[in-house]
N, C-alpha and C positions, 0 to 999 in steps of 0.2 A: 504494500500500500504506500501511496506516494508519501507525501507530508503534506498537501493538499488537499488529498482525499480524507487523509487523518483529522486534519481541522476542521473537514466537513462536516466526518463521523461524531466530533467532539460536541461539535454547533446542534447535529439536529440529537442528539443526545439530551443537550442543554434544553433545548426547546421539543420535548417531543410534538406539541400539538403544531409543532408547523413555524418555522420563523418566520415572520409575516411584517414587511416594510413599506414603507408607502415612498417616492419617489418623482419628487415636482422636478423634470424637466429643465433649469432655465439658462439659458443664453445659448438656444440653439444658431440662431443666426451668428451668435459670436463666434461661437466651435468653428462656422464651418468657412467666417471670412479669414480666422486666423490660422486655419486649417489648409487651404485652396487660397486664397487671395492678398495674404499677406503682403506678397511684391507686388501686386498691380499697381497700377498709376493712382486707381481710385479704387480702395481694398472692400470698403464696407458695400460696394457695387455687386449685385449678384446678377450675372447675365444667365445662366441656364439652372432655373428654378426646377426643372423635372432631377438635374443631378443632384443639385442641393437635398430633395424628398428622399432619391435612394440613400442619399450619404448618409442622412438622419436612420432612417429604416436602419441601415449597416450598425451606427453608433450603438441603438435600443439595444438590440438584440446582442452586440458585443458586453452591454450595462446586464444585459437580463445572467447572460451564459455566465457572466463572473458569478453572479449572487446566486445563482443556482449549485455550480461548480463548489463554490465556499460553504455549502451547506443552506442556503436560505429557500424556504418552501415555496411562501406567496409574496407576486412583488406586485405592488399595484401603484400603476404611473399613470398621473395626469399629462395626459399626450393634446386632450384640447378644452375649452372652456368654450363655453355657448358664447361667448363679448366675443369671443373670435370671429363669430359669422356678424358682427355686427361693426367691430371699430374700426376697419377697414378697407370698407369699400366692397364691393359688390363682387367686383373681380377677385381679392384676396378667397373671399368666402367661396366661390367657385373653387379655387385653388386648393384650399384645406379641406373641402369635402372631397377632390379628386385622391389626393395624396394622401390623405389620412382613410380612405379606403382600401391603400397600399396594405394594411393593419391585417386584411381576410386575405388578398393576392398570394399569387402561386410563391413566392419567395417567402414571404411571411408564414406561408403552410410550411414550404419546407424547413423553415427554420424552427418552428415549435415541433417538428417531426423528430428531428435532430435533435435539439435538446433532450422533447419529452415531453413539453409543457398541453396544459389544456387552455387555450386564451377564452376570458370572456370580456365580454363590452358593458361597464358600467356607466348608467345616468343616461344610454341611448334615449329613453321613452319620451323625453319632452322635442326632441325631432320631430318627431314623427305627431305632433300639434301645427305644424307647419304644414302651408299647402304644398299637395301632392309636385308642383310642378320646381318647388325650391329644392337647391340642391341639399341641403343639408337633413332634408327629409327622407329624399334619396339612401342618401351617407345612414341614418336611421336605420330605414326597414332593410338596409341589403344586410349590414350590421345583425342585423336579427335574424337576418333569414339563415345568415352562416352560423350564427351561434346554436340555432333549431339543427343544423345539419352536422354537428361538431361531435366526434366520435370521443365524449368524453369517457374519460378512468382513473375508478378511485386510486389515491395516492400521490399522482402525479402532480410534481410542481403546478401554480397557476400563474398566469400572470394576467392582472386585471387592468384593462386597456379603460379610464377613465375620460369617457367623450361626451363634454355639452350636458355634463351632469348639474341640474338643482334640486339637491337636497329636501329641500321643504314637499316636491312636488314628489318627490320618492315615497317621504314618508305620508304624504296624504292619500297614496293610492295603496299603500301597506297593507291595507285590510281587502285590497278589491286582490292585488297581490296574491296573498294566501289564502283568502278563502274564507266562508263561514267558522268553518271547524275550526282550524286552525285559530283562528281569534275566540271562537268560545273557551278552546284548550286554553291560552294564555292565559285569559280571563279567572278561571279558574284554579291556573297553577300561582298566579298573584294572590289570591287568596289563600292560602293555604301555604304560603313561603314564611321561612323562618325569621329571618331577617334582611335588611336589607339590602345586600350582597345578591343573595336572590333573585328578590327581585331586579338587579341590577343585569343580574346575567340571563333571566329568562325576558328579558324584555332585549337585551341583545343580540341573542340568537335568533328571536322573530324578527326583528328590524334586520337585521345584516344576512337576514338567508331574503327577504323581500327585496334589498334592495343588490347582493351578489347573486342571487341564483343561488347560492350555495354556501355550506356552513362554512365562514371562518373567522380563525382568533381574531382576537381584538387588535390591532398593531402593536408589534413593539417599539418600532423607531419609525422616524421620516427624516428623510434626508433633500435639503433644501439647500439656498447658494446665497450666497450675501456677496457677492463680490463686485455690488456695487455699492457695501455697506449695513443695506435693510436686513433686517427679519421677518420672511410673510411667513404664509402658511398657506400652498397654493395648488395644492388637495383638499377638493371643495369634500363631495362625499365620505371619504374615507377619513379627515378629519371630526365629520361630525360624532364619529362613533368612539372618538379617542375619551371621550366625556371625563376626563379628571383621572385615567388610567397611569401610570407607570412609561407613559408611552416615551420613550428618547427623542429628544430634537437633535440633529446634526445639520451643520451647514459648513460648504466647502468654500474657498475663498475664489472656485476658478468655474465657469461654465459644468455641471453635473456630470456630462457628455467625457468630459476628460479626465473623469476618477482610473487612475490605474486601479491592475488588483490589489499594489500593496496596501492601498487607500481604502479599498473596502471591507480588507483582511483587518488590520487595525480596527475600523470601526465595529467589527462582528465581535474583535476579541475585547475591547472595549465594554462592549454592548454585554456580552456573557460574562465574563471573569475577569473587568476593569474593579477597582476596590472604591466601593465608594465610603470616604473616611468618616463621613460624619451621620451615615445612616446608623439607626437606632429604632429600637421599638418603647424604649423609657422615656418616660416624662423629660427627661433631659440629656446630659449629653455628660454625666460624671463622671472620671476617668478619661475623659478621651480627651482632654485639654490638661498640659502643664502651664504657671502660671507663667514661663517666659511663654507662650506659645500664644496664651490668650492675648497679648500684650503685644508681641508680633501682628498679630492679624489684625486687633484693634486700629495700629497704627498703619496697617497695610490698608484698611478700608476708608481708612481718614482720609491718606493720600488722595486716594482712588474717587469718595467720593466729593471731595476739592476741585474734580478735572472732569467738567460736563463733559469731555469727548471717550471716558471711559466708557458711557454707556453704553451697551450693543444695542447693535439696529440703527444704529444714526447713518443719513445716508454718508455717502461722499463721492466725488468725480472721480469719471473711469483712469484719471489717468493721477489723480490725486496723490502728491506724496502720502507715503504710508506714516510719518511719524506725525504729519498732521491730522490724524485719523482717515 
């Protein structure tokens, strides 16, 4: 067994119910002009948008095959947001529903063949509220029709392709979703819960199989980009199910697109067997502090907060020195 395969075996050990990460996409356009364009006359110029769509497709599925490879079960990426068919322009929106249908294409099969993977399409249903003749409705029902045709099987890795999802509209149709019974059962398993933990986790499993198709964990971590500064959080869906869980934020300081594996390996072993020092389950924290230590940190936080640009999430320009935050 490699040493690769061993860290896999280690991670889904750690997690038997399945490592499950959530994965916002951002600075694809940047990847791919400093990727391809760097030398041109005029770099942030993209002349051939159909190669730019395969290079993206190429990237994903290089991002999926590491976190699969490293042990991680379900990965779920927001690849588009419904503002997309709207903030720019008519023609873009044509675009993103061509290329982002690349998502069911013969390469895209073959590449979940290869891996392993089962793909499903989350937050499609509010597409398909759009008339029949707009593209992004289109992009919807085909979306669906491949997912009805998808030779799924239990086990296998997923990866959930997050497209033009809103939340609020998921869980409003939750109940048409599952069905009578299914909400009677709920109904009844809330009453009769012990505490509310329970209830916490039987109203999960109905929400997240209504709006996945299918059972799964809760996430562990998301992984986001700040390297223009910010902090978002740009997993609309799958964020709303993180409700005050354990979940991990990470954020890289360079386009997503360009996480090597040693970048993912760190954060998985982070993520399982990083020491976090000042977890506890006591009312406080006695023993874990010497008095030079409290005194240290007291004075460390003083600094820190004296210098408004300590704060994360502040923006700042793409090109901005770093010691000016």
């Amino acid at each position: 067994m490699s040493e690769i395969e061993t860290f896999a075996s280690r991670i889904r050990a750690y997690y038997p119910e399945g490592l499950t990460g959530l994965f916002a996409i951002g600075g694809t356009r940047t990847t791919y002009i400093l990727e391809h364009n760097r030398d041109s006359a005029n770099p942030g110029k993209i002349d051939d948008f159909q190669h730019y769509s395969d290079y993206l497709l190429d990237r994903y599925f290089d991002l999926i095959r590491m976190f699969v490879e490293l042990g991680g079960q379900n990965i779920a990426i927001t690849a588009l947001g419904y503002q997309s068919f709207y903030d720019r322009g008519e023609q873009y929106a044509h675009f993103i529903s061509q290329s982002t249908l690349a998502l069911a294409g013969d390469k895209a099969v073959a590449q979940y063949e290869a891996i392993g993977l089962d793909p499903y399409f989350l937050g499609i249903e509010p597409l398909l509220l759009l008339p029949p003749d707009n593209p992004a409705h289109a992009l919807g029902r085909q979306l669906a029709d491949f997912q009805q045709r998808w030779p799924y099987q239990p086990g296998r890795p997923r990866v959930i392709w997050e497209i033009a999802s809103i939340p609020l509209y998921t869980f409003w149709r939750a109940g048409e979703t599952m069905g009578d019974a299914a909400s009677s059962e709920l109904a009844a398993a809330i009453e009769q819960a012990e505490d509310l933990n329970a209830v916490h986790d039987l109203l999960y499993r109905y929400y997240a199989r209504a709006a996945y198709g299918v059972d799964l964990p809760q996430p562990h971590f998301y992984l986001g980009t700040n390297r223009n500064g910010d902090l978002k959080m740009r997993s609309v869906l799958p964020n709303a199910f993180i409700g005050g869980s354990a979940c991990r934020l990470f954020y890289t300081p360079y386009p997503t697109l360009m996480m090597p594996r040693e970048a993912m390996r760190a954060l998985f072993d982070d993520l399982a067997f990083g020491e976090q020092k000042l977890r506890s389950k006591q009312m406080d924290y006695r023993d874990k502090y010497t008095p030079e230590l409290a005194a240290a940190e007291y004075e460390r936080f003083r600094q820190l907060s004296a210098d408004p640009s300590s704060i994360l999430g502040l923006s700042r320009a793409v090109h901005a020195d770093p010691d000016e935050g």
